[in-house]
N, C-alpha and C positions, 0 to 999 in steps of 0.2 A: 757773108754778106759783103757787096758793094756798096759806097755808097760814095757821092761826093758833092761838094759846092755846098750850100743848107742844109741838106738831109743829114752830111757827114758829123755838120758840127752838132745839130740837134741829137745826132745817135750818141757822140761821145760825151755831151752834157749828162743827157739821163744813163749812162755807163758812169758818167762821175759819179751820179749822184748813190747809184748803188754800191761805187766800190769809196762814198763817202770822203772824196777829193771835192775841193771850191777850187773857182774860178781863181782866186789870190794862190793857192796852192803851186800855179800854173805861170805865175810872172815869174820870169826871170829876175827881177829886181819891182820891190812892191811901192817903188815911187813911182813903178808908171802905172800903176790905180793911179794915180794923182790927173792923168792925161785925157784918162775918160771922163767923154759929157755922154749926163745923164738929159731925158727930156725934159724936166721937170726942174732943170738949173738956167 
């Protein structure tokens, strides 16, 4: 499969989710969670 732009990142989120990787897994350094706005802040 091809995929790319939104489709790409929503395939490899639900591939995370089965081979049980987060999103924090995936920072390079987990201060920049710190950098993300949420909608709801």
């Amino acid at each position: 499969m091809t995929a790319s732009g939104f489709l790409s990142r929503v395939i490899l989120h639900e591939i995370d989710h089965l081979d049980g990787i987060l999103f924090v897994d995936r920072l390079e350094h987990p201060k920049e969670l710190e950098k993300v706005k949420f909608g709801w802040e």
